[in-house]
C-alpha positions in Angstrom: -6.3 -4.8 23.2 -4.2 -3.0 20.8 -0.2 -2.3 20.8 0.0 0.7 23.4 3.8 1.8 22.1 2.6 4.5 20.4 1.0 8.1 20.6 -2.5 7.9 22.0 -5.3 7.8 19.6 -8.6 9.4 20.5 -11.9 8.6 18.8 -14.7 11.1 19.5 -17.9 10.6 18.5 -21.5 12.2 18.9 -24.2 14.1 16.6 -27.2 14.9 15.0 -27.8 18.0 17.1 -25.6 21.0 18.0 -26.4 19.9 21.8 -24.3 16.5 20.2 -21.7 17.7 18.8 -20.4 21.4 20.2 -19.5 20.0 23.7 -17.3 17.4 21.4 -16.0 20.3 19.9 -15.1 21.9 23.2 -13.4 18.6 24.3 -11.4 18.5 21.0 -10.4 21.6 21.4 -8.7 20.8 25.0 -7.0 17.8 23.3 -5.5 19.9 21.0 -4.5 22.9 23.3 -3.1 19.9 25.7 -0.3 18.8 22.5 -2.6 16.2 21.4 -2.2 16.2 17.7 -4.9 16.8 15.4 -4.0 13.4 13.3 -4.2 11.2 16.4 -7.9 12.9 16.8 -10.6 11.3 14.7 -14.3 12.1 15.0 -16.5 9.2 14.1 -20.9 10.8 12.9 -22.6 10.3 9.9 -21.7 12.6 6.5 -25.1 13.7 6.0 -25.7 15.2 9.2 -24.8 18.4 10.8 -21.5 16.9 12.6 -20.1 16.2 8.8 -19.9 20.3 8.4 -18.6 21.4 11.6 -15.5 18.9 11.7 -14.6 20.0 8.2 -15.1 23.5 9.1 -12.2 23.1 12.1 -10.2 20.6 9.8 -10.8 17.4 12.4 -10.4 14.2 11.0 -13.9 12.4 9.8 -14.9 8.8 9.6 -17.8 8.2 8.4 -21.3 5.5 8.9 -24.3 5.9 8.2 -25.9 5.1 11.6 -29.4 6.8 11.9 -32.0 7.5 13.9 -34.2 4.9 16.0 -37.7 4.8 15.0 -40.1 5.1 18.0 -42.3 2.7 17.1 -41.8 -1.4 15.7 -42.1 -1.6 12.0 -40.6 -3.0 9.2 -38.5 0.6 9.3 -37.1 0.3 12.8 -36.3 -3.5 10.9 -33.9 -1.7 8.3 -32.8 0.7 11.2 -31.6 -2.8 12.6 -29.8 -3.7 9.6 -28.3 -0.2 9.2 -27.1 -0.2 12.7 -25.5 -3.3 11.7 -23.3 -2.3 8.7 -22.2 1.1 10.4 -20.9 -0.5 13.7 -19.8 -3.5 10.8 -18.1 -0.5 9.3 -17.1 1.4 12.3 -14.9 -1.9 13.7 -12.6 -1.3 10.4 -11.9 2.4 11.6 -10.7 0.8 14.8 -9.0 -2.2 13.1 -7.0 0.5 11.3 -6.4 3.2 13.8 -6.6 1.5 17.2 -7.7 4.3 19.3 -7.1 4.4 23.3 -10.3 5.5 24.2 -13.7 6.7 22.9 -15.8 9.7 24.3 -19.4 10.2 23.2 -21.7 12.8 23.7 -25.2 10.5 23.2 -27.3 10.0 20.4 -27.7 7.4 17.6 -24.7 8.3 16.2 -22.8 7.1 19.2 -23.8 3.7 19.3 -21.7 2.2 16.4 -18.0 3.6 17.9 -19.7 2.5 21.7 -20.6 -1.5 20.6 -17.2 -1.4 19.0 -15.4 0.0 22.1 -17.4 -2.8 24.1 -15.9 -5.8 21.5 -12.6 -4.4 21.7 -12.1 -3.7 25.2 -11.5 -0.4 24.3 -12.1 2.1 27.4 -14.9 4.8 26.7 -16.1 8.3 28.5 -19.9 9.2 28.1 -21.1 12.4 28.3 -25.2 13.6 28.3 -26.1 17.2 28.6 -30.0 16.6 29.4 -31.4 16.1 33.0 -33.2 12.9 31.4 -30.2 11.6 29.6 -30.9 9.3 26.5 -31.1 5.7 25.7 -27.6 5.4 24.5 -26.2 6.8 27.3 -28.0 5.2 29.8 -27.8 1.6 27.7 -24.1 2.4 27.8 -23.4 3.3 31.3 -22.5 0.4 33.2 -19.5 -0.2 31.0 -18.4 3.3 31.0 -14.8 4.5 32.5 -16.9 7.5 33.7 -20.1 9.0 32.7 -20.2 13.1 32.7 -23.4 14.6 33.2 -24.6 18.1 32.9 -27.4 17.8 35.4 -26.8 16.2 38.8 -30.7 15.2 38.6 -29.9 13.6 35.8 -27.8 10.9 38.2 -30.7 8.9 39.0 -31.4 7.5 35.6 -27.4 6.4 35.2 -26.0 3.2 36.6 -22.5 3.6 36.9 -19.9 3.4 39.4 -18.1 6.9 38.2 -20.3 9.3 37.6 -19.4 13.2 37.4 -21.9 16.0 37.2 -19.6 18.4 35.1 -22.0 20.6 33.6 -21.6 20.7 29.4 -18.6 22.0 27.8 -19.2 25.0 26.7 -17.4 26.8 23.7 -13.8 29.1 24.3 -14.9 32.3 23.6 -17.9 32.2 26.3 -14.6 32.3 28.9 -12.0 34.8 26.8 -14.7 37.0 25.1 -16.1 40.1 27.7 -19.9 41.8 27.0 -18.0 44.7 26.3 -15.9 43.0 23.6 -19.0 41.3 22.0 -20.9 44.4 22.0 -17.8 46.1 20.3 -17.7 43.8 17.6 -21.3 43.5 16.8 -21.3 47.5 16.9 -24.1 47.8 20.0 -23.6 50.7 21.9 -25.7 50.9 25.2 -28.7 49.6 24.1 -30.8 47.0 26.6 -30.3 44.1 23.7 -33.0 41.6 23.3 -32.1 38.1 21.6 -34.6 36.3 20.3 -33.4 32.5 19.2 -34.7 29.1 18.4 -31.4 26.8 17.3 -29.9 26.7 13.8 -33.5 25.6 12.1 -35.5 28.0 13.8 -38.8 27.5 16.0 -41.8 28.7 14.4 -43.6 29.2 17.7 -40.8 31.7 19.1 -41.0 33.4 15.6 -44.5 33.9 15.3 -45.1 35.1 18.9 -42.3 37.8 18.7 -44.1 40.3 16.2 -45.7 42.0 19.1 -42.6 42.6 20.7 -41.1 43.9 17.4 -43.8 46.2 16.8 -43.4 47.6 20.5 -39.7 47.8 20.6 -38.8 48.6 16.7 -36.8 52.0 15.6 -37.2 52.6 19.9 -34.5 54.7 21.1 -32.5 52.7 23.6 -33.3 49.5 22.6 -31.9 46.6 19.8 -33.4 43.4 18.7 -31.3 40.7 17.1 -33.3 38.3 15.8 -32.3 34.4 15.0 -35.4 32.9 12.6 -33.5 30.0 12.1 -33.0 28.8 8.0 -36.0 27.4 7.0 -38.3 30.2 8.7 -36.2 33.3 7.5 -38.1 33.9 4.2 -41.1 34.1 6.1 -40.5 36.2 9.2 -38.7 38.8 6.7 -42.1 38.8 4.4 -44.0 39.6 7.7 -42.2 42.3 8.6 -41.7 44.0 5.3 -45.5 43.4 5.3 -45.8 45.5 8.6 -42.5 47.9 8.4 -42.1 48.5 4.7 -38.2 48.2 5.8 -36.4 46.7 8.2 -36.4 48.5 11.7 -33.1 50.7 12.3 -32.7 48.4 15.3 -33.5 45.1 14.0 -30.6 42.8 13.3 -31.9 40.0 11.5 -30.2 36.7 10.6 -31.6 33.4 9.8 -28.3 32.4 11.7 -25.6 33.6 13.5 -22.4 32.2 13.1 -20.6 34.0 16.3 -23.7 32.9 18.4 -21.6 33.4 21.4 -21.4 37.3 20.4 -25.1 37.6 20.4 -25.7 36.1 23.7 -22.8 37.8 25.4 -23.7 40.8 23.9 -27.6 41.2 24.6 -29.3 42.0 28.1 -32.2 39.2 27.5 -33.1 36.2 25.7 -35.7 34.3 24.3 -34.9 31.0 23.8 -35.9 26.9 23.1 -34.4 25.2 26.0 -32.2 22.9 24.5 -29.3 21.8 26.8 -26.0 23.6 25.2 -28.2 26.3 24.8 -28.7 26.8 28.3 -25.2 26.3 29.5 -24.1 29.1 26.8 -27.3 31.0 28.3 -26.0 30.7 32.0 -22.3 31.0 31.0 -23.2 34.5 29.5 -25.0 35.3 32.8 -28.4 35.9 31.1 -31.7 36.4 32.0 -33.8 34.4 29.9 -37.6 33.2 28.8 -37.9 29.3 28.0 -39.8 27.8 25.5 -39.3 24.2 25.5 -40.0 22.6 22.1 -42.9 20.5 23.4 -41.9 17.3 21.0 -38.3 16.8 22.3 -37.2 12.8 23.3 -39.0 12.6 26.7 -40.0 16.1 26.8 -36.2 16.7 28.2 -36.7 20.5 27.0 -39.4 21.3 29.4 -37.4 19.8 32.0 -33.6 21.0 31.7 -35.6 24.1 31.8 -37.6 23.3 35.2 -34.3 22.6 36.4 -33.6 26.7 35.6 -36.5 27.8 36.9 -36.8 26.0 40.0 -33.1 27.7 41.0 -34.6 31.3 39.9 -32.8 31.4 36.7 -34.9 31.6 34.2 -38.6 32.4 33.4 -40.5 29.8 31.5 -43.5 29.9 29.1 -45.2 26.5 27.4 -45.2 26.6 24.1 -48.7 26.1 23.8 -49.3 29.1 26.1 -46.6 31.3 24.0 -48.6 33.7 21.3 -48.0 37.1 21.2 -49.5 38.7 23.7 -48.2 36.7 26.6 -44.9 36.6 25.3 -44.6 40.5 25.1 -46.2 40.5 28.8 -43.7 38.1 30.5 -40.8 40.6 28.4 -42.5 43.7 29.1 -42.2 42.8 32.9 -39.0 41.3 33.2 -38.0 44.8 31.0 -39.2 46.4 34.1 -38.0 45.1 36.9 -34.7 45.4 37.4 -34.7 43.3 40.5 -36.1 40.3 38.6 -33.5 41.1 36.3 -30.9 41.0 38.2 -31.5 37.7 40.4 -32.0 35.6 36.9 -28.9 37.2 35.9 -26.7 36.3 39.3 -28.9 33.0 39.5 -28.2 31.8 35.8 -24.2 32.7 36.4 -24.4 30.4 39.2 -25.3 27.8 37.2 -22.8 27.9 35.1 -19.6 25.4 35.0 -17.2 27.1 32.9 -14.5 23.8 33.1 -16.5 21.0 32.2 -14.5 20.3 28.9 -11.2 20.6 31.0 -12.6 18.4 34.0 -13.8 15.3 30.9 -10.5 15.5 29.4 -8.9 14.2 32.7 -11.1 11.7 33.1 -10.8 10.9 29.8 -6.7 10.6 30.3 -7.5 8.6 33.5 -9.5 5.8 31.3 -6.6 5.6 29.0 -3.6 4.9 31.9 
């Protein structure tokens, strides 16, 4: 619909959740390392949201709406939802009024939507991409209309209905392909020390952290071994009270963060890891060739946690604990024994690796450039 004499214009859009918005990242980043140039890149979320922060960080060009999240349930909120939806797409239309992209790619969620009915009215092309096995209802509302829609899952094809589907695995950040265990280990000053990692995503999951004292007090100032802990932001205070409570000090051993910033570091760098099973994380997990213990967060959309990690577990990838089985005892157990055997050990490690698609950003970008010709 718009005047195609001119340098192509890309609108990406996707966020809420890192699992959102790093595989955009990872696509950007292509773009850009394929001449695109960053001015003729724009990524469409919502200010108040994680997505805001991240693009500024890299220096990507913003636009913001204020599209939020759907209520479950019929009330007079999902109502003003309605009308909100409204005004950012409203909103979103005068973005591509004024920059006339080529194409859209999204990553899913709520924030997609606005950029996705506006691709739809213009006749804009668009490239979908959903890194859970159950994908979500923007994705799969979107689907039929799609150039191509890029899954991480291949059992995640039989809820799509599109004519181009790929099963590309999620992009995964740079430095999981440049940056060697060595190198990582280097950098975060670990010697040769069987690392464990114990995460829960940027805000932390209260179960993880309160089921991994027991494996502290077990493992803590014990020669041969490092811990580095992720408590996430809002649970740091607490899980550093605890252990001052038990330790009087921090462990020798104990690396503890409420984030990391290099989060690729500390999962190249460690020997095991604890983890939600979110799906980025468990493309970053495999990419890194880890064994690793699953907790799903039992409250994700569709319970898509438990399953992306079935998916593991069924290839003999990962081990997998529900959360409300997970307390500190049988968390220090499953640990203990995976610690142990070396053979276990080693087949999660090979297993996970196998898993892994380390081009998925490289193999959306062409379709991508395919929807535009």
């Amino acid at each position: 619909m718009f005047n195609k004499n001119k340098e192509k214009v890309y609108f990406i859009t996707g966020g809420g959740t890192g699992g959102h918005i790093y595989p955009a990242v990872s696509v950007i980043n292509v773009l850009l390392d394929a001449k695109v140039q960053n001015k003729n890149i724009f990524y469409l979320g919502n200010r108040k949201n994680m997505e805001f922060d991240i693009a500024k960080k890299y220096n990507y060009n913003f636009l913001s709406h204020g599209a939020k999240g759907m209520p479950r349930k019929l009330s007079l909120k999902f109502i003003f939802w309605l009308f909100g939806l409204f005004f950012s797409t409203l909103k979103t239309s005068f973005y591509f009024l004024k920059y006339k992209p080529d194409v859209v790619f999204a990553t899913g969620g709520y924030v997609c939507a606005p950029a996705l009915f506006c691709a739809l009215f213009f006749r804009i092309p668009y490239v979908l991409h959903d890194c859970d096995i159950q994908p979500g209802i923007v994705t799969r509302f979107f689907a039929p209309f799609a150039s191509c829609v890029s899954l991480a899952f291949d059992g995640a094809k039989k809820y799509i209905n599109s004519k181009n589907i790929q099963v590309s695995g999620n992009p995964i950040r740079q430095e999981f392909k440049t940056i060697s265990k060595k190198q990582a280990r280097e950098e975060l000053s670990i010697k040769d020390d069987f690392t464990i990692l114990i995460m829960g995503g940027s805000l932390g999951a209260k179960t993880i952290n309160n089921s991994s004292f027991k494996i502290l007090k077990e493992y803590a100032n014990k020669e041969g071994y490092k811990i580095l802990w992720q408590t996430g932001k809002k649970n740091f205070d607490e899980v550093t009270r605890k252990i001052l409570d038990e330790f009087q000090s921090l462990p020798d051993n104990l690396v503890l963060q409420p984030y990391f910033d290099k989060m690729y570091l500390a999962l190249l760098a460690c020997d095991v890891v604890i983890s939600r099973s979110g799906s980025l994380s468990l493309s970053e997990i495999c990419a890194s060739s880890l064994p690793s213990i699953l907790i799903p967060y039992p409250y994700a959309s569709q319970n898509h946690q438990y399953k992306n990690a079935k998916n593991l577990v069924d290839n003999n990838a990962a081990l997998l604990i529900e959360d409300k089985d997970c307390n500190n005892e049988s968390l220090f157990e499953l640990l203990n024994k995976l610690i142990n055997d070396k053979s276990l050990l080693s087949d999660l490690s090979y297993n996970a690796y196998k898993q892994a698609k380390l081009n998925s950003a490289e193999q959306i970008v062409e379709q991508i450039n395919k929807a535009i010709k």
